[in-house]
PDB file with one MODEL, atoms N, CA, C and O in Angstrom:
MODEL        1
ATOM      1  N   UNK A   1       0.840  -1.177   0.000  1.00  0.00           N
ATOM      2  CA  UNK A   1       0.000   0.000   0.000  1.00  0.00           C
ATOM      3  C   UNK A   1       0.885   1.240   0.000  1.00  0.00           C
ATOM      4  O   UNK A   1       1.981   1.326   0.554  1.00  0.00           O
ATOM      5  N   UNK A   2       0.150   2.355  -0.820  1.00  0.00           N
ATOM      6  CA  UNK A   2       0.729   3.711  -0.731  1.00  0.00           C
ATOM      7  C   UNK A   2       0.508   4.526   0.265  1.00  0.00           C
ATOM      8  O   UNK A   2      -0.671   4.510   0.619  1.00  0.00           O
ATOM      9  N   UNK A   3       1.035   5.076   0.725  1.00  0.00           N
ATOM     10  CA  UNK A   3       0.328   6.516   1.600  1.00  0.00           C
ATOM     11  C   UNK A   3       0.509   7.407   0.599  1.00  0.00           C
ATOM     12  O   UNK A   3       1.224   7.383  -0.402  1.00  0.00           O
ATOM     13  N   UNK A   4      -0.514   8.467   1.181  1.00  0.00           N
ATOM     14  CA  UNK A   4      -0.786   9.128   0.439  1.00  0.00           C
ATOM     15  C   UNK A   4      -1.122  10.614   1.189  1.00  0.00           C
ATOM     16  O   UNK A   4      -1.225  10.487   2.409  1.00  0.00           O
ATOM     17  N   UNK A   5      -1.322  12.065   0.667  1.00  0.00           N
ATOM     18  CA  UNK A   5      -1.724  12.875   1.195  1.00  0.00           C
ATOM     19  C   UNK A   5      -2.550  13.591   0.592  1.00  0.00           C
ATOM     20  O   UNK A   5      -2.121  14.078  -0.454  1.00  0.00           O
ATOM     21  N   UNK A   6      -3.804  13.889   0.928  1.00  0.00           N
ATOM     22  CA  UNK A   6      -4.897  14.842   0.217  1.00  0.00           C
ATOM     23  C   UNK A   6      -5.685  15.858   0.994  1.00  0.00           C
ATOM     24  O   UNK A   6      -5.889  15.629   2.186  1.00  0.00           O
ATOM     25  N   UNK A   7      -6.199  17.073   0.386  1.00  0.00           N
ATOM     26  CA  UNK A   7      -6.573  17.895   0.989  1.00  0.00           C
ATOM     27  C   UNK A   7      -8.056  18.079   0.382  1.00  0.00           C
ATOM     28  O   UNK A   7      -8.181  17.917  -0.831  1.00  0.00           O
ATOM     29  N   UNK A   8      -9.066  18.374   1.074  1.00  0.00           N
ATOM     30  CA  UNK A   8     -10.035  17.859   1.365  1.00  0.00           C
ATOM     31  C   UNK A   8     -10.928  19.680   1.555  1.00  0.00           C
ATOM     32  O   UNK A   8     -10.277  20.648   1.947  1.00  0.00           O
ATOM     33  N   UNK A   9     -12.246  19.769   1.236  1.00  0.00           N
ATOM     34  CA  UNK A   9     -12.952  20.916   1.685  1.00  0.00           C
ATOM     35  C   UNK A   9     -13.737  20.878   2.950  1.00  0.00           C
ATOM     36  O   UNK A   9     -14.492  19.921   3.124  1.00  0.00           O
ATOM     37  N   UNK A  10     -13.657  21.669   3.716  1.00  0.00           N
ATOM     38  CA  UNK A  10     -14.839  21.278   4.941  1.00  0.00           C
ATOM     39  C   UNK A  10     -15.795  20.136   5.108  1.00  0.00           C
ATOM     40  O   UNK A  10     -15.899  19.147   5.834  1.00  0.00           O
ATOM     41  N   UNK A  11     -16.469  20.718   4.089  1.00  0.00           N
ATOM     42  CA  UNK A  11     -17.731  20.189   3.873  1.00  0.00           C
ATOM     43  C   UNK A  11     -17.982  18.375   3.342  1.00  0.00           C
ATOM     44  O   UNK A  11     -18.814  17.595   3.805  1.00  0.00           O
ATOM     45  N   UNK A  12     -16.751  18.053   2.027  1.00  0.00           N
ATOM     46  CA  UNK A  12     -16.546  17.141   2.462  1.00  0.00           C
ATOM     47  C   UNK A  12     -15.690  15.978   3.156  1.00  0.00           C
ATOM     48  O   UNK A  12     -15.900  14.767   3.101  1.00  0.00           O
ATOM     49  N   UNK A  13     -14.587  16.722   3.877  1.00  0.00           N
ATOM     50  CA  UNK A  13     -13.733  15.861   4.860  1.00  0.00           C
ATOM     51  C   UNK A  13     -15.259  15.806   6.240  1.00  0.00           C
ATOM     52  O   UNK A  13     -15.170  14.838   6.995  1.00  0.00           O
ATOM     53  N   UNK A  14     -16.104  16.459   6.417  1.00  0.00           N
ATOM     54  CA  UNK A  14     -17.227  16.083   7.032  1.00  0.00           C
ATOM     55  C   UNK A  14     -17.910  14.925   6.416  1.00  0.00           C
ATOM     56  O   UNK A  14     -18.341  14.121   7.243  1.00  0.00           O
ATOM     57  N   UNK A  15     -18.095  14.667   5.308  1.00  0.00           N
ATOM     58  CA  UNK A  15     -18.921  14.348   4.734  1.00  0.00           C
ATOM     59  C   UNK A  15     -18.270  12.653   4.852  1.00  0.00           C
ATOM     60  O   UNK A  15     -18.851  11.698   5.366  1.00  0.00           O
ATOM     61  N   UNK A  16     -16.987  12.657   4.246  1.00  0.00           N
ATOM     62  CA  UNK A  16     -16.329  11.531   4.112  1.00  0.00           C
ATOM     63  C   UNK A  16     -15.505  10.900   5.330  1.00  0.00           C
ATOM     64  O   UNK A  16     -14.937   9.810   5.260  1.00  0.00           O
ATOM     65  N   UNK A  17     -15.522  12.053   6.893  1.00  0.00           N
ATOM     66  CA  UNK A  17     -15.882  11.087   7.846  1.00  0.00           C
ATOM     67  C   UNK A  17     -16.891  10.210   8.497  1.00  0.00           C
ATOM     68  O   UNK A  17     -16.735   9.154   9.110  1.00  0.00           O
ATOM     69  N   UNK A  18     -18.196  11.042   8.163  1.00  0.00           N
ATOM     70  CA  UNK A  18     -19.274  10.585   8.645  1.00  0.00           C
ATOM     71  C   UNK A  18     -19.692   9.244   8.367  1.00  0.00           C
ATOM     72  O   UNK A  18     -20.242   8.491   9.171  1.00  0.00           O
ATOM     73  N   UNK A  19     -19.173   8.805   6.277  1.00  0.00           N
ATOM     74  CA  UNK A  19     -19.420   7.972   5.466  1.00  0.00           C
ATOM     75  C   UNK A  19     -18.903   6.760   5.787  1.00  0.00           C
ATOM     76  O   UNK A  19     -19.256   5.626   5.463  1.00  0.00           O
ATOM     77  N   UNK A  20     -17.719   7.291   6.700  1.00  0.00           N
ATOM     78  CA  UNK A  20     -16.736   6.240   7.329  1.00  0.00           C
ATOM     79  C   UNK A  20     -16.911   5.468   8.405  1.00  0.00           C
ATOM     80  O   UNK A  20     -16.833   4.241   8.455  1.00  0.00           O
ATOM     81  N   UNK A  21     -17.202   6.387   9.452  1.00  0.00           N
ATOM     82  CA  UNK A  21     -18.018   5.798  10.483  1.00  0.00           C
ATOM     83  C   UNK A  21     -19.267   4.759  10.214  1.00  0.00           C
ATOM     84  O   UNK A  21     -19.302   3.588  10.591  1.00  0.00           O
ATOM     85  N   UNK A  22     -20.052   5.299   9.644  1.00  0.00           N
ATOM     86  CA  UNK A  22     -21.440   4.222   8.806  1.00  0.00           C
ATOM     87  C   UNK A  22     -21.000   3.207   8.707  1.00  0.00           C
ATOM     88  O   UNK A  22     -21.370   2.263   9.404  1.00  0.00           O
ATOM     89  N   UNK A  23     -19.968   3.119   7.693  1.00  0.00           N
ATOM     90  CA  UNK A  23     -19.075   1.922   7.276  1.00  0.00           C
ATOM     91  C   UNK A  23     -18.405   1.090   8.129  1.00  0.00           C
ATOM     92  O   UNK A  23     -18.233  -0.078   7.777  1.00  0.00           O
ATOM     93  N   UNK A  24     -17.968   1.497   9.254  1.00  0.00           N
ATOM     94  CA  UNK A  24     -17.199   0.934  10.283  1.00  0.00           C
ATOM     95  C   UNK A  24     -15.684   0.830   9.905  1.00  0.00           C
ATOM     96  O   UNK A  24     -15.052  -0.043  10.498  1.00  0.00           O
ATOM     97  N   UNK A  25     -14.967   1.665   8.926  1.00  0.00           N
ATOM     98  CA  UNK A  25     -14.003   1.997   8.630  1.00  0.00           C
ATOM     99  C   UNK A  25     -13.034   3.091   8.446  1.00  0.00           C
ATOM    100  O   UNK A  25     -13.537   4.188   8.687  1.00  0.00           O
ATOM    101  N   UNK A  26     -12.040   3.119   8.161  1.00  0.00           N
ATOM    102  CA  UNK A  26     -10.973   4.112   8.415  1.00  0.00           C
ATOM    103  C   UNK A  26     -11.381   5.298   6.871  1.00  0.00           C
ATOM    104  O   UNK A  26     -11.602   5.088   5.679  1.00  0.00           O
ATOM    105  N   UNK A  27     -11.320   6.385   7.639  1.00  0.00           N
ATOM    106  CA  UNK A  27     -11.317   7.643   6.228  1.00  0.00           C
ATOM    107  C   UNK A  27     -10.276   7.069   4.902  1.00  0.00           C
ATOM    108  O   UNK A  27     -10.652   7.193   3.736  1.00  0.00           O
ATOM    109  N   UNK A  28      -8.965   6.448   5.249  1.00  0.00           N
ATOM    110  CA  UNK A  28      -8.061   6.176   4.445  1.00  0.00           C
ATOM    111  C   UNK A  28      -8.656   4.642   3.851  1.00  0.00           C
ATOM    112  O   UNK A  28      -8.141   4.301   2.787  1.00  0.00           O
ATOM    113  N   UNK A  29      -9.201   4.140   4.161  1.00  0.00           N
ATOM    114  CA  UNK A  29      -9.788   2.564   3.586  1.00  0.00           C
ATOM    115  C   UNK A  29     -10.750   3.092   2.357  1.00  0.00           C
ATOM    116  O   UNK A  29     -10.839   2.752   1.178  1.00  0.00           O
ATOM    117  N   UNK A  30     -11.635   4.367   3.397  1.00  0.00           N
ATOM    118  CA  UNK A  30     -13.107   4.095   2.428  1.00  0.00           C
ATOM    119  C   UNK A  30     -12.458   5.585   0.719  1.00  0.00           C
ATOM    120  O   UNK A  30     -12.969   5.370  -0.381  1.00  0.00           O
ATOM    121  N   UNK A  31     -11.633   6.588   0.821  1.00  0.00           N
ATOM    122  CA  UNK A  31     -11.231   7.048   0.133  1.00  0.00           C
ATOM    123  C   UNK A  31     -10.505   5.607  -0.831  1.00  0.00           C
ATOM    124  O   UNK A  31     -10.909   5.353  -1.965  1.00  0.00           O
ATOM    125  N   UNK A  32      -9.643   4.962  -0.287  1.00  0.00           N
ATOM    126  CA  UNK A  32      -9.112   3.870  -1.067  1.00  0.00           C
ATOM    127  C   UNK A  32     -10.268   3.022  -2.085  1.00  0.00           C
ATOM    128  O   UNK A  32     -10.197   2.735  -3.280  1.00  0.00           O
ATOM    129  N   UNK A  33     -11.214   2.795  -1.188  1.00  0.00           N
ATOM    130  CA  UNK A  33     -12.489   1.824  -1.759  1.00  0.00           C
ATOM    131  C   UNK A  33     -12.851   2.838  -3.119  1.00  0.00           C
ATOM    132  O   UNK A  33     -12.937   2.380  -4.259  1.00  0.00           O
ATOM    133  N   UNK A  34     -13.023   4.124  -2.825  1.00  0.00           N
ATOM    134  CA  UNK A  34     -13.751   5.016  -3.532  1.00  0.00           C
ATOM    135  C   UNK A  34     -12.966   4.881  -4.876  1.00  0.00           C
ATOM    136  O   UNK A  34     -13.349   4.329  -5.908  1.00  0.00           O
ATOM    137  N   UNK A  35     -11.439   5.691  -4.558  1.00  0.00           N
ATOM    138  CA  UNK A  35     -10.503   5.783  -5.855  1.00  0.00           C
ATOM    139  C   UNK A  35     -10.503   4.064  -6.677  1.00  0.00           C
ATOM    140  O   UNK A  35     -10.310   4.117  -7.891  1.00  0.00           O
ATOM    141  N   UNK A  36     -10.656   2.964  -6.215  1.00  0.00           N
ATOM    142  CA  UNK A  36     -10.075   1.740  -6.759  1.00  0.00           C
ATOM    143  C   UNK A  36     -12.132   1.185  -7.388  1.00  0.00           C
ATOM    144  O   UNK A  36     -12.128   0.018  -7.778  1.00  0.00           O
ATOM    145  N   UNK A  37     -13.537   1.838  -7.471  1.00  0.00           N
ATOM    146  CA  UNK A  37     -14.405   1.511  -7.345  1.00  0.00           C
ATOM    147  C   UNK A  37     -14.542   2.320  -8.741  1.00  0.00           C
ATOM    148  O   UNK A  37     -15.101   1.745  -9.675  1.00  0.00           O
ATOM    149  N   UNK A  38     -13.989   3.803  -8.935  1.00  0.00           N
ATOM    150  CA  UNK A  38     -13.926   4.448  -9.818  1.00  0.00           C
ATOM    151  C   UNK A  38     -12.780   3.893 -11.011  1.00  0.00           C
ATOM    152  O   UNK A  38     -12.777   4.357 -12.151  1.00  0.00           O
ATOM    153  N   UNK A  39     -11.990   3.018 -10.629  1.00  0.00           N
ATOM    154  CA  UNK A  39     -10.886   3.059 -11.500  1.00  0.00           C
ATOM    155  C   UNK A  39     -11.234   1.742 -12.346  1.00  0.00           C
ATOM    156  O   UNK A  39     -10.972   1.660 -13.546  1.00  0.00           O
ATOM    157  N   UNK A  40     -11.879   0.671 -11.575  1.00  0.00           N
ATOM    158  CA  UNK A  40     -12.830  -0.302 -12.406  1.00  0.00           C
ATOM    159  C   UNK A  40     -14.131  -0.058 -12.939  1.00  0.00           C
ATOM    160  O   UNK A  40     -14.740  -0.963 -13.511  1.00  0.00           O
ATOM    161  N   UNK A  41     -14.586   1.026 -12.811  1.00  0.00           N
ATOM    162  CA  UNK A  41     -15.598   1.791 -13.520  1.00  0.00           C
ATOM    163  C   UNK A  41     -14.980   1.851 -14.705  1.00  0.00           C
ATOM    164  O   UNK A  41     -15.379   1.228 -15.689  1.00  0.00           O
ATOM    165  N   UNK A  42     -13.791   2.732 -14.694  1.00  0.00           N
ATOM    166  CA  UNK A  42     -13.441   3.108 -16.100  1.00  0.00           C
ATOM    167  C   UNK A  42     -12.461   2.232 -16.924  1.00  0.00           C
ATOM    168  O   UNK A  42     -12.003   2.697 -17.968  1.00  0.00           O
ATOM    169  N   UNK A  43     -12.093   0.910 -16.485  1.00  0.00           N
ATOM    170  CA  UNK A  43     -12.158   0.105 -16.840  1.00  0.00           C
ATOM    171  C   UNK A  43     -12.711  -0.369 -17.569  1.00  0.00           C
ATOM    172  O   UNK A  43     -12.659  -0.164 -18.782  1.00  0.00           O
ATOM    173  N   UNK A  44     -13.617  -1.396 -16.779  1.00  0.00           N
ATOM    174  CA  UNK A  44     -14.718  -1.683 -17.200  1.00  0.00           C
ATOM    175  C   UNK A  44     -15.271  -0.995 -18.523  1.00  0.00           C
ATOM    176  O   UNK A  44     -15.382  -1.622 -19.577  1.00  0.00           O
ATOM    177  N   UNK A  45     -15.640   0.465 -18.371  1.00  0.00           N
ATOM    178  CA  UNK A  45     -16.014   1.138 -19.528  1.00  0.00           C
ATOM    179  C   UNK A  45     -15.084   1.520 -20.937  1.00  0.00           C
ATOM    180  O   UNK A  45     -15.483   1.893 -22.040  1.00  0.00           O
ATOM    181  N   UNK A  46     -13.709   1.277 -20.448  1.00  0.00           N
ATOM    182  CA  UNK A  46     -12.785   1.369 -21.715  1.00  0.00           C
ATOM    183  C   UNK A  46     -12.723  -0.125 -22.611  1.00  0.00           C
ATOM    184  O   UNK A  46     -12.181  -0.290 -23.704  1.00  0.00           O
ATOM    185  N   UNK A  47     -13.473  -1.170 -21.761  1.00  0.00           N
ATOM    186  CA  UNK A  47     -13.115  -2.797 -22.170  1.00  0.00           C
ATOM    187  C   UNK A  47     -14.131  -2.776 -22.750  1.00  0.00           C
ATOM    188  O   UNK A  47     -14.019  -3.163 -23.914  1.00  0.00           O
ATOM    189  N   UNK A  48     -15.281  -2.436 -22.399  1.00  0.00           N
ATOM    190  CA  UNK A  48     -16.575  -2.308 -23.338  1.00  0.00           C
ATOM    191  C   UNK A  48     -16.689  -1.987 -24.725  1.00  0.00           C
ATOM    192  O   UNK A  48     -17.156  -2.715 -25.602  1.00  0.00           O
ATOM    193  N   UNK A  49     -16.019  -0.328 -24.904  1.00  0.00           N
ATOM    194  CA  UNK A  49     -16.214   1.093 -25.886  1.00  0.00           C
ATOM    195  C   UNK A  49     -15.107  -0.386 -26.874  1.00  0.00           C
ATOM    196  O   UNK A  49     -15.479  -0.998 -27.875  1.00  0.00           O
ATOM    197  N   UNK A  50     -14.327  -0.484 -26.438  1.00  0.00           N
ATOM    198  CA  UNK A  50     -12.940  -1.277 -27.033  1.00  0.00           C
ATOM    199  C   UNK A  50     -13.792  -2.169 -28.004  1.00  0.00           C
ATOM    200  O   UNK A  50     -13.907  -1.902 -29.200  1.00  0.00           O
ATOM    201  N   UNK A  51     -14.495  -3.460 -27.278  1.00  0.00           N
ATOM    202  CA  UNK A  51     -15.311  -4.442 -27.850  1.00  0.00           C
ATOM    203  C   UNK A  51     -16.413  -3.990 -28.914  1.00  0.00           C
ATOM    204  O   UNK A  51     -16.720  -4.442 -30.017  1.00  0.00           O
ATOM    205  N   UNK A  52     -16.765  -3.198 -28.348  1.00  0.00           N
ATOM    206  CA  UNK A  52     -18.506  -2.124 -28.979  1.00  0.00           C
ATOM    207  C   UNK A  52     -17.597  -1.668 -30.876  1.00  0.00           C
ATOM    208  O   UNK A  52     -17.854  -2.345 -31.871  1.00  0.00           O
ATOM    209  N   UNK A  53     -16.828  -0.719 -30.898  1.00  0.00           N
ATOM    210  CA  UNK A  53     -15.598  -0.222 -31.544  1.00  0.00           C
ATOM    211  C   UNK A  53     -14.987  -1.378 -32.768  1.00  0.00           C
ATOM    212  O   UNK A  53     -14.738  -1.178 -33.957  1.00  0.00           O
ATOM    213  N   UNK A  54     -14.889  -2.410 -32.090  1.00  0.00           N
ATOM    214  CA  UNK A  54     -14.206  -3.724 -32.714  1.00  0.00           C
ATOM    215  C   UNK A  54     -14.883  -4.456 -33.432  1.00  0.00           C
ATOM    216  O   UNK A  54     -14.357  -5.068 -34.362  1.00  0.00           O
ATOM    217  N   UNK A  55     -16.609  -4.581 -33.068  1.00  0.00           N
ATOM    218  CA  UNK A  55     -17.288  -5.088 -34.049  1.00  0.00           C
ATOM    219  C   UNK A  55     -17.184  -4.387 -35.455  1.00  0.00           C
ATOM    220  O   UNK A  55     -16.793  -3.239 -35.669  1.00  0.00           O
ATOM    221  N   UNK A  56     -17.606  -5.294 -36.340  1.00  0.00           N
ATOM    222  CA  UNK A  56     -18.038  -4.950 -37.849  1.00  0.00           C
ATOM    223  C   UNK A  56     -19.672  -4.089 -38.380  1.00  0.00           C
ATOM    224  O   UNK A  56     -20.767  -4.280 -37.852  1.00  0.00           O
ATOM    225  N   UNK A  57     -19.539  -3.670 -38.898  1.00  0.00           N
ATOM    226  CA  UNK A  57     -20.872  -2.421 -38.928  1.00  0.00           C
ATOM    227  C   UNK A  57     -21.663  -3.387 -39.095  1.00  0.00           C
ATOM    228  O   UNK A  57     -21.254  -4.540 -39.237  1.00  0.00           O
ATOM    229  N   UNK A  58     -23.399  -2.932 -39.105  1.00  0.00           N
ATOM    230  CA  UNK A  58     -24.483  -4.153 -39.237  1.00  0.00           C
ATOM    231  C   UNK A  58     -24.922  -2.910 -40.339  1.00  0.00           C
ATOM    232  O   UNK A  58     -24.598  -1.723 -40.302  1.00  0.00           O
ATOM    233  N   UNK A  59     -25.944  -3.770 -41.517  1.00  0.00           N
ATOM    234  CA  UNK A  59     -26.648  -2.881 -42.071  1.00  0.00           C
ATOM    235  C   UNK A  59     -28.092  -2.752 -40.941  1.00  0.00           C
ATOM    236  O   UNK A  59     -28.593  -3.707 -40.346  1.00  0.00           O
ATOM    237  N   UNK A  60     -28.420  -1.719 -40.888  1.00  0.00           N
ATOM    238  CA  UNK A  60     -29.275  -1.514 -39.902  1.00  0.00           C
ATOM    239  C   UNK A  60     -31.184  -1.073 -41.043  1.00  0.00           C
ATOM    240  O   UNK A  60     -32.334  -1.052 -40.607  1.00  0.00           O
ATOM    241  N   UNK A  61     -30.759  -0.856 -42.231  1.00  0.00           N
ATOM    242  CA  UNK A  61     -31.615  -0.897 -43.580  1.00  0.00           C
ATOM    243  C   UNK A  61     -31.953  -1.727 -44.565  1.00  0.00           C
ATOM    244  O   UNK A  61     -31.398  -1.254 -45.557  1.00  0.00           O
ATOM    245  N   UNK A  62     -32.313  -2.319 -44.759  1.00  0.00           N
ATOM    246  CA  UNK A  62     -32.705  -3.406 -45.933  1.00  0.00           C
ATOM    247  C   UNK A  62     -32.982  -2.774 -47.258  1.00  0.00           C
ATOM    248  O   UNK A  62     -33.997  -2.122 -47.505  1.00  0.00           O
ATOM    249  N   UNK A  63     -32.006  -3.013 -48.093  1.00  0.00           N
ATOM    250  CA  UNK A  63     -32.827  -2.925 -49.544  1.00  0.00           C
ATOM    251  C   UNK A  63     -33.869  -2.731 -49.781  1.00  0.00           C
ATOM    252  O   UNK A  63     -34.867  -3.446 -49.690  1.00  0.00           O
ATOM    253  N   UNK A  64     -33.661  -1.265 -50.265  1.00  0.00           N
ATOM    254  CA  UNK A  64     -35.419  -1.289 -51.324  1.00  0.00           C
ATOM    255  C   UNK A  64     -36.498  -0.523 -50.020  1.00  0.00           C
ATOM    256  O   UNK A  64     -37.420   0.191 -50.414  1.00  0.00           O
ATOM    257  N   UNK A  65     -36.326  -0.704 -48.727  1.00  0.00           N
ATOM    258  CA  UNK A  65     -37.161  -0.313 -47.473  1.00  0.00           C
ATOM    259  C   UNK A  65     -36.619   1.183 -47.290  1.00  0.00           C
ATOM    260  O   UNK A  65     -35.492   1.627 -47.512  1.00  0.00           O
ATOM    261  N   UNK A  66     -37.601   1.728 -46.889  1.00  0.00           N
ATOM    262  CA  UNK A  66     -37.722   3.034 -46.825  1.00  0.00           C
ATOM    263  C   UNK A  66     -38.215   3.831 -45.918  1.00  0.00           C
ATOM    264  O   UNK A  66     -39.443   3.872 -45.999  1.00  0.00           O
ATOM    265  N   UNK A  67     -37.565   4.805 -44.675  1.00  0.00           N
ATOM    266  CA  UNK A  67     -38.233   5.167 -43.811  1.00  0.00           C
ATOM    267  C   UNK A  67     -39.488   6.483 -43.823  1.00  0.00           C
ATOM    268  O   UNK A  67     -39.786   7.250 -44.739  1.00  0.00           O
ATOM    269  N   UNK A  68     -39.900   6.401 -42.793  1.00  0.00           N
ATOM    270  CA  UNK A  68     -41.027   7.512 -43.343  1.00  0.00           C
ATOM    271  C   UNK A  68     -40.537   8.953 -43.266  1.00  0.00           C
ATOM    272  O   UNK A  68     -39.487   9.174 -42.663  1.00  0.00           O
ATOM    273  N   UNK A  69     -41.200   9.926 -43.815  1.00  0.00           N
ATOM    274  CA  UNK A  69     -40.686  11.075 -44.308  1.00  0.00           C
ATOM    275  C   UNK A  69     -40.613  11.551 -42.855  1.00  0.00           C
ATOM    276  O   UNK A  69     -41.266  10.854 -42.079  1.00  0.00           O
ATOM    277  N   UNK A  70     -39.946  12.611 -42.309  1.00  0.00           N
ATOM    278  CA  UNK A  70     -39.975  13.371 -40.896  1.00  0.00           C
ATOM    279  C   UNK A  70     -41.055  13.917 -40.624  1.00  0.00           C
ATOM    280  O   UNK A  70     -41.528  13.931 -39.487  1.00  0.00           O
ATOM    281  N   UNK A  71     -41.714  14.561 -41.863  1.00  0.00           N
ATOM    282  CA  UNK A  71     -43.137  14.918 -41.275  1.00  0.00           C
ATOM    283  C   UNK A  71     -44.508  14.232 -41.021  1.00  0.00           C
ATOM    284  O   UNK A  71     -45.463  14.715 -40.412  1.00  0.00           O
ATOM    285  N   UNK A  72     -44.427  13.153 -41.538  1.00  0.00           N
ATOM    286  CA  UNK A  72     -45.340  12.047 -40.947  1.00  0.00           C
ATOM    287  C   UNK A  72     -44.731  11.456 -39.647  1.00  0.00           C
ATOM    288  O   UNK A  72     -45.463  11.366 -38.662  1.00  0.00           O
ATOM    289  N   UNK A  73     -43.807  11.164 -39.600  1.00  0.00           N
ATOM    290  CA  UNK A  73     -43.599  10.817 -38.096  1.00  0.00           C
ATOM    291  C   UNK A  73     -43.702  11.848 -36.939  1.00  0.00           C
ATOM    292  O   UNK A  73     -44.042  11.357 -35.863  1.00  0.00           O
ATOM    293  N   UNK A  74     -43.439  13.369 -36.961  1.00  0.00           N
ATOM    294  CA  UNK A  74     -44.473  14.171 -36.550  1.00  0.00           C
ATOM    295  C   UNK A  74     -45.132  14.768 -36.405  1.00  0.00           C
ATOM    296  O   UNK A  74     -45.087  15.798 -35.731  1.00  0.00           O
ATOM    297  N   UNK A  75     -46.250  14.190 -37.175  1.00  0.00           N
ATOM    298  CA  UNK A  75     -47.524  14.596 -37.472  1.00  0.00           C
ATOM    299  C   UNK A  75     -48.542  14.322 -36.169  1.00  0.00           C
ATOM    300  O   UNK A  75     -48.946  13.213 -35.822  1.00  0.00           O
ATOM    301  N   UNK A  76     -48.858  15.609 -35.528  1.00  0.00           N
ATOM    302  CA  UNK A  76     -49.653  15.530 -34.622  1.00  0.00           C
ATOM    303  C   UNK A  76     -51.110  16.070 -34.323  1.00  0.00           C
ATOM    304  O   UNK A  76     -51.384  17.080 -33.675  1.00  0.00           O
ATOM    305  N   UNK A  77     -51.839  15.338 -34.828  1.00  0.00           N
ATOM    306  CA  UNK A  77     -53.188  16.146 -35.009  1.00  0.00           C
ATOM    307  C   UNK A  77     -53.211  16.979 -34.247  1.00  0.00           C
ATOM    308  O   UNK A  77     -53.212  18.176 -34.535  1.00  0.00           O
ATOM    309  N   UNK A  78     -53.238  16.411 -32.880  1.00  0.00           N
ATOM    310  CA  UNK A  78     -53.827  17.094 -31.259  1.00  0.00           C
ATOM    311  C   UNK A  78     -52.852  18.579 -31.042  1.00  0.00           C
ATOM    312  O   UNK A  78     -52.849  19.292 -30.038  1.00  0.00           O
ATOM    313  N   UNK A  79     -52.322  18.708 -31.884  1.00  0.00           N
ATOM    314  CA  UNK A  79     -51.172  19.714 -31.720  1.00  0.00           C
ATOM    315  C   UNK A  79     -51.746  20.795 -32.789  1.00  0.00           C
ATOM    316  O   UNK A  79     -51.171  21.883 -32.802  1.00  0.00           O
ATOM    317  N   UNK A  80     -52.531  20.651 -33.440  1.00  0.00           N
ATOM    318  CA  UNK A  80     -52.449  21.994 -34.788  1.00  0.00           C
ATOM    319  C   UNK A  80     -54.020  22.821 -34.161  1.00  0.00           C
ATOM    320  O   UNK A  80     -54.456  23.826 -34.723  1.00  0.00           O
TER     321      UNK A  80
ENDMDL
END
């Protein structure tokens, strides 16, 4: 483990002792939990975009099919 040093605003070095206590743990555990909860977040979300990215395009249109014009789709009687 690292130590570490951070500086904190009133409001929440209040905030993120209180969170701690709840928890039954140390300010330095639950900041740890926090930074390492966020860092597999974005993980997680770079392994995704990566996979998502890597597929091959789909035709999402079929030949010959045709969508409807913009103004029929909103066309709102109840509105004029």
């Amino acid at each position: 483990m690292k130590n570490v040093t951070i500086t904190l605003d009133e409001e929440v070095a209040r905030w993120a002792r209180i969170r701690a206590a709840e928890g039954d743990t140390s300010l330095s555990r639950l900041v740890g939990e926090l930074l390492r909860e966020k860092m597999l977040e974005e993980s997680d979300y770079q392994t995704s975009m990566k996979n998502y990215l890597a597929q091959s395009p789909r035709v999402l249109k079929k030949k010959g099919h045709t969508y409807p014009e913009r103004e029929v789709l909103h066309d709102r009687q109840g509105l004029r």
